[in-house]
N, C-alpha and C positions, 0 to 999 in steps of 0.2 A: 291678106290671110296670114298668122301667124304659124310660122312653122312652131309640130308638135312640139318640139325642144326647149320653145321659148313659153309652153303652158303651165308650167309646174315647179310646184317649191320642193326642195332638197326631204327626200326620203329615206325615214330612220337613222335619221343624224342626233336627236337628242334625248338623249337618257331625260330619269325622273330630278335629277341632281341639274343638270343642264335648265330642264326649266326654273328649279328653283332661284338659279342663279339670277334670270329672267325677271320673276317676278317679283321677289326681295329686293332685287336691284332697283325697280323702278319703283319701290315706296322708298329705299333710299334711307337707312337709319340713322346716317349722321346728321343728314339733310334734316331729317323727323325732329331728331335731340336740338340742333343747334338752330334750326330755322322753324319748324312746325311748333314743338312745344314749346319755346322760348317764346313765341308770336302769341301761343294762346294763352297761358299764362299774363302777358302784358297787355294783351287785346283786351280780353275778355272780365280779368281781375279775380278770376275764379282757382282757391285752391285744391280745388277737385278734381283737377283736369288727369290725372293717374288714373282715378275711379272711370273712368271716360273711354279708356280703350279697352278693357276688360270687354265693359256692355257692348261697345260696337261691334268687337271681337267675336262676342257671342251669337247676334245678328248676322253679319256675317258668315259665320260660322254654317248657321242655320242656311242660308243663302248657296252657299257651298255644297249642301246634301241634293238639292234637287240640279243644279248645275253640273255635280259630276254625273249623275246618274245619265241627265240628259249626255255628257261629250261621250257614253259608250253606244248612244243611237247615232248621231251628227256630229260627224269630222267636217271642220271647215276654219279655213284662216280667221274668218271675219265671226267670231265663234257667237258676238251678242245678235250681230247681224241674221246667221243661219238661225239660232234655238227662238228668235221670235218671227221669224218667216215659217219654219216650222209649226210650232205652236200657237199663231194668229193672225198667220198671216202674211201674203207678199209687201201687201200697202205698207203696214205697223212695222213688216222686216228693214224694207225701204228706209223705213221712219229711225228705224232704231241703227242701220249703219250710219246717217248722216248725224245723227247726234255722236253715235261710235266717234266718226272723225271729226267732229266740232272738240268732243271732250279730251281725245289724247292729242290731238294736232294742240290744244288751249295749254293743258300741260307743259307738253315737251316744251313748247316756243315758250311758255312763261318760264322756264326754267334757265332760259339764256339768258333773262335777263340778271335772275339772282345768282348763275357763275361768272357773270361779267364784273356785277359789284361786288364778289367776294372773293375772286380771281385779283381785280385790279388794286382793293385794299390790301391783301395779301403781299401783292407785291410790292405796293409803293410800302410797305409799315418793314419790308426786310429788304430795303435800299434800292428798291427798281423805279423805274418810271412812272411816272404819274399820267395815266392813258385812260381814255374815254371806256367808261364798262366793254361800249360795243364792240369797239377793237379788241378784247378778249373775247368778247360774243361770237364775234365771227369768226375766230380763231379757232375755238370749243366747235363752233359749226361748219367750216370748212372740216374737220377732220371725223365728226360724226358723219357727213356725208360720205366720206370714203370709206370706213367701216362698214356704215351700212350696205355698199354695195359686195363687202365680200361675203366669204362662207359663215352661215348663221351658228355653225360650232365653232368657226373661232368667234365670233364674237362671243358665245357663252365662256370659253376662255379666257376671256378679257374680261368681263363682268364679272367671275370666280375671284381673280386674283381680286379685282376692285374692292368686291364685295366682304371680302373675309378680312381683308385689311380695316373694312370700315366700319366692322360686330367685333373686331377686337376692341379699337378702341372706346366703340362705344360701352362695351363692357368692361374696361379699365378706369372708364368715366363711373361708373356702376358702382365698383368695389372700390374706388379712391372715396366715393360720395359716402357711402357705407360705413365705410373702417374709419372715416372724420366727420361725424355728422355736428351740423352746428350744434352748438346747446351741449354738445356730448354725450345725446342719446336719440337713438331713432325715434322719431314720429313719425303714427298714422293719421297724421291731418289729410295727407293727400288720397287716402282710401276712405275717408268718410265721408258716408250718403249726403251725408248735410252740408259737406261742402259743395259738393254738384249741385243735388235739383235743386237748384235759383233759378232769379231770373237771366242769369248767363248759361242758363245750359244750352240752349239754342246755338250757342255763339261756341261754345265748346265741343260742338258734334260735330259743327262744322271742321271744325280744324280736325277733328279725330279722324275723319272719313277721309278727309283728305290726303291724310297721312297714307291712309290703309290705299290711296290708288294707284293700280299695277298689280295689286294681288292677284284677279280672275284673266289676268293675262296670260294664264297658263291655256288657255282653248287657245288661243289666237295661235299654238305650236303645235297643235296636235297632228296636222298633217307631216309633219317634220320629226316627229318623234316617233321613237322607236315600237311603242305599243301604246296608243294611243287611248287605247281602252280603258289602261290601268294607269297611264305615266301622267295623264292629266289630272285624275283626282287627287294621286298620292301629292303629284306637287302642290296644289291646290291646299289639301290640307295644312301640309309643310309650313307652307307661306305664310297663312294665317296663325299657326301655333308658335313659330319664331318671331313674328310679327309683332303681335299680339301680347306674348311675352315680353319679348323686350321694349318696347315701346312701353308699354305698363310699369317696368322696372325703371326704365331710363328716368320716367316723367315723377315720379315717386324718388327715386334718387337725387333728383334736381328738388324736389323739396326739403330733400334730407341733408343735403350737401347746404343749402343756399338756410333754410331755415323755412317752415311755413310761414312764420310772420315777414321774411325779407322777400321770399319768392318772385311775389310780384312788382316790389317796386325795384327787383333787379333787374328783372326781366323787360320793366319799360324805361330803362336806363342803358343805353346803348354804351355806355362806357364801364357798365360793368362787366362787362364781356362773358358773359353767361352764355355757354357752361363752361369755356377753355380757361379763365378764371379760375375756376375752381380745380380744373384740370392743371394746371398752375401749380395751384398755391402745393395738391397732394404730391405731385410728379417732378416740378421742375417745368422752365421754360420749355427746354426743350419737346418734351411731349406733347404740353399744349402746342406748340409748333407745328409737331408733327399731324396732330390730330384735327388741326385746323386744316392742314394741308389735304388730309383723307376729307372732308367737308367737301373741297371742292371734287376729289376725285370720285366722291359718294353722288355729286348732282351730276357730276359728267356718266357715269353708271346710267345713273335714270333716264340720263338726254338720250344716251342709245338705247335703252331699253323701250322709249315710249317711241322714238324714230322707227325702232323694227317694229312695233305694232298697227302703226299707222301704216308704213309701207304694205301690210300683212291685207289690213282692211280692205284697202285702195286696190291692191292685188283680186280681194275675191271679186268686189264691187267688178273689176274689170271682166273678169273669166264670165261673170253671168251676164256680161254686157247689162247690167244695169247702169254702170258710169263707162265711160270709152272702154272700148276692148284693149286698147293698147294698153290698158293698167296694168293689165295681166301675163307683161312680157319679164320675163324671166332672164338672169344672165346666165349664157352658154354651160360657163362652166362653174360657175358659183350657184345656180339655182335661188341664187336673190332679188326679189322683185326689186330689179333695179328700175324702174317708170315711177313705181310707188313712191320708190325712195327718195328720188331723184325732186320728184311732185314736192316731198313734204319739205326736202330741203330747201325750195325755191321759195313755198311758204315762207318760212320760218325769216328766212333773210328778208324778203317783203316787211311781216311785221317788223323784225327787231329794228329794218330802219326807217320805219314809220314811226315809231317811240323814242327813236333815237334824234329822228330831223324834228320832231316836235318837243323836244327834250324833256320825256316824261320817265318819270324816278323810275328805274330799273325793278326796284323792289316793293315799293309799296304800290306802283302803280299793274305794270307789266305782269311782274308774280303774284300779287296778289289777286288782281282783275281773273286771268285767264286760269288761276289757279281755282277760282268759285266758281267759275262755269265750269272746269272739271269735274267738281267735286257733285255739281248738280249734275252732270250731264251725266257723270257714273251711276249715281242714283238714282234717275231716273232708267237708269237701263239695266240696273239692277232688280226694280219694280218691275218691271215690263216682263224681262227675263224669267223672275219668279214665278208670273201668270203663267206665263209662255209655257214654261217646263209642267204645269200644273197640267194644263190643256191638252201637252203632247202627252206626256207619260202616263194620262185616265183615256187617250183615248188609244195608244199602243203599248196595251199592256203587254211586261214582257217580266221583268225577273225584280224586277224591283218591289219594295216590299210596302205598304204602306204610309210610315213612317218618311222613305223616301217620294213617292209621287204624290202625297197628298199633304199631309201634316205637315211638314218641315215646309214647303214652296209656299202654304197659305200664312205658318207663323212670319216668314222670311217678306213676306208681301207685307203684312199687318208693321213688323217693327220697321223693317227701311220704308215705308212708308211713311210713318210717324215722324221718321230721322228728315228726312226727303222736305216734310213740312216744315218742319223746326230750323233745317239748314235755308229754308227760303225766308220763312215769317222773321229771324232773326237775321239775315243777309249784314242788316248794320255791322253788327259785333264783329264779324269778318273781315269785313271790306274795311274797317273802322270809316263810314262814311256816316254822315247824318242820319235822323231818321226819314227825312223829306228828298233825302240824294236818290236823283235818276238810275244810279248806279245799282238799286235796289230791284228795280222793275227791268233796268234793261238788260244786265247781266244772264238772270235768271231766264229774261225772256229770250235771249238767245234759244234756249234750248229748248222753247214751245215754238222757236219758230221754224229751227231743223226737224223737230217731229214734224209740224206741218206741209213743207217744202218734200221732206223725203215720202211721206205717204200720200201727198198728191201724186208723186214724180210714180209712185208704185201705181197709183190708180190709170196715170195714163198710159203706164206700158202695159195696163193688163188691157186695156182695148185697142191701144196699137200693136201692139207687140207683145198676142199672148203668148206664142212658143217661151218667149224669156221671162216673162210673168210666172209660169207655170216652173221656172228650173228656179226658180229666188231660194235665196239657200239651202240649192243641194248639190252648189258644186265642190262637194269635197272628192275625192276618190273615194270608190266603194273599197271596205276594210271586208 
């Protein structure tokens, strides 16, 4: 039996600014500029990819309206977990935590792989050692592991500083691309329609959505935040308008700076060193130095940021005893789901030296791989989520106004939906894999297999074990 002490996460420790820090963090903008866009760009061959986050943007957006309306009825860690246990369901809630940790556990771990190889170049290129990625890997992960077991306001303190360091320079990258534009005048190549809808748009959603994941991590805090009512929409919205924007800015500046005609074949030229090149040639070495430096410090952000979400999940998962109870023990005096944490770090070291003893490329394999099952596995519980909020909020009406409980969750179903299909039927362009690679069917099917595993595992506690069938997310504290 867990003593009461050991039940519960830290109460009204984070302001609306503290989440932002959270969820910003874990989409990670330099990470976006220098690994996300520069990839889709070179992947895909598409100079539309600016037009790209706008649209997601806006999708999202929409996705947004019925998701906060729902965190002012259901406080809960495991927040996709609770709003579709609520809205459909214990089974489908089941269904939708174990994808919850298939997609951020897939994340964070792929993320070690790309600060190991961008860590270890870094260092061997400015006179250090020449050392296997892992051994950064594990470096970067033995110290997210300690972080995460302390108090979750200083980590938001640590992610602040990370974080404003790494929108500075991305917006110095911004206004260097700008004030020197190739050609010697800006173009809108990268905002025209006609360069997206081809036949690489498929391939270019993908990476856009990818980008945008960690934004609706702001539920996953709400039991921890101060007003839980108001601090998760506001940050919610935040996330996505600074997101959204600059992401847009950045990937449009990278056309402006690089040239639409050169864009792409700089982008799949690894020796052009896109964007800190460019960063370079406006600023001086040393900026690009610098800015290269916040790259790594912007993916180490996101590893603790997607670390405390997972811990978060694991945490409710355990309090409703749908996964061991022990998940849901808490430290004394930090109130941080240390089992959680503890759980995901032990993952995480598993795979990276499974990839490691089997010597599989850090980046194209590792980040790439676990980074598409992310991007489906968010998607897909974004869809889900949308129903979900539809179903709860027509069937307890309360203050919400049309627009919110109905319009907005059905438009929000229809377009990530459509996004949902296009990131799967296009999987190639992503993964840059063949069109006949395994990698297409098995990736994606990961995440029809966790649906299925977790709403069986709901079906059979509700006939063994209905009293906990009947709590499936509603263990938040009453507000």
């Amino acid at each position: 039996m867990l003593a009461p002490a050991d039940l519960g996460l830290a109460r009204r420790r984070l302001s609306t600014s503290s989440l932002v820090f959270f969820t910003v963090s874990a989409s990670a903008p330099m990470t976006v500029l220098a690994g996300g866009v520069v990839a889709t760009f070179a992947v895909t061959g598409s100079v539309g990819v600016p037009l790209a986050f706008p649209i997601v943007a806006a999708a999202l957006a929409l996705f947004a309206v019925g998701y906060a309306a729902m965190s002012r009825h259901v406080v809960n860690a495991g927040v996709f977990y609770a709003y579709v246990s609520q809205g459909l369901g214990g089974a489908l809630g089941v269904g939708a935590s174990f994808v919850a940790l298939l997609a951020y556990n897939a994340i964070q771990i792929g993320l070690y792989g790309l600060f190991g190889a961008a860590l270890g170049g870094f260092v061997e290129a400015n006179g250090g050692p020449a050392l296997a990625w892992w051994v950064w890997a594990l470096a970067a992960l033995a110290l997210v592991a300690i972080l995460g077991l302390l108090r979750v306001d200083l980590n938001a303190k640590v992610l602040a500083v990370l974080l404003i360091a790494e929108v500075a320079a991305v917006v110095l990258f911004d206004l260097g691309s700008f004030a020197n534009p190739a050609g010697g005048s800006i173009t809108f190549d990268g905002l025209d329609p006609g360069n997206l809808f081809g036949p690489a748009i498929g391939g270019v959603l993908a990476f856009t959505v990818a980008a945008f994941a960690g934004f609706e991590s702001a539920g996953d805090y709400a039991e921890e935040a101060k007003d839980p009512r108001r601090t998760v929409a506001r940050a919610l919205y935040t996330a996505i308008a600074i997101t959204g924007v600059l992401y847009a800015l950045s990937a449009w500046a990278l056309t402006v700076g690089a040239g639409p005609d050169n864009v792409v074949a700089q982008a799949q030229d690894p020796a052009a060193g896109l964007p800190f090149s460019l960063m370079a040639a406006h600023f001086g070495d040393t900026v690009a130095n610098v800015a290269n430096l916040l790259l790594l410090t912007s993916v180490f952000a996101a590893l603790l940021s997607f670390h405390n979400t997972v811990a978060r999940y694991l945490f409710a998962a355990g309090r409703e005893k749908v996964l061991p109870a022990s998940l849901a023990r808490t430290g004394r005096r930090t109130s941080a789901p240390f089992v959680g944490s503890l759980l995901q770090t032990i993952l995480a070291v598993v795979v990276v030296a499974v990839f490691a003893a089997l010597e599989r490329d850090p980046v194209l394999e590792l980040f790439t791989w676990l980074s598409y099952v992310s991007a489906v596995g968010l998607l897909v519980l974004m869809v889900g989520t949308s129903v979900a909020v539809l179903a709860y909020l027509n069937r307890h009406r309360g203050a919400e106004t049309l627009w919110q409980r109905t319009v907005a969750p059905i438009l929000a179903t229809l377009a990530l939906g459509a996004i949902t299909v296009m990131t799967i039927v296009n999987s190639d362009a992503m993964l840059g894999a063949e069109a006949d690679s395994p990698l297409r069917y098995i990736l994606p099917g990961l995440v029809g297999v966790a649906v299925v595993l977790g709403a069986a595992w709901g079906l059979v506690l509700r006939s063994s074990q209905p009293a906990v069938y009947e709590r499936i997310g509603k263990g938040g504290p009453a507000e």
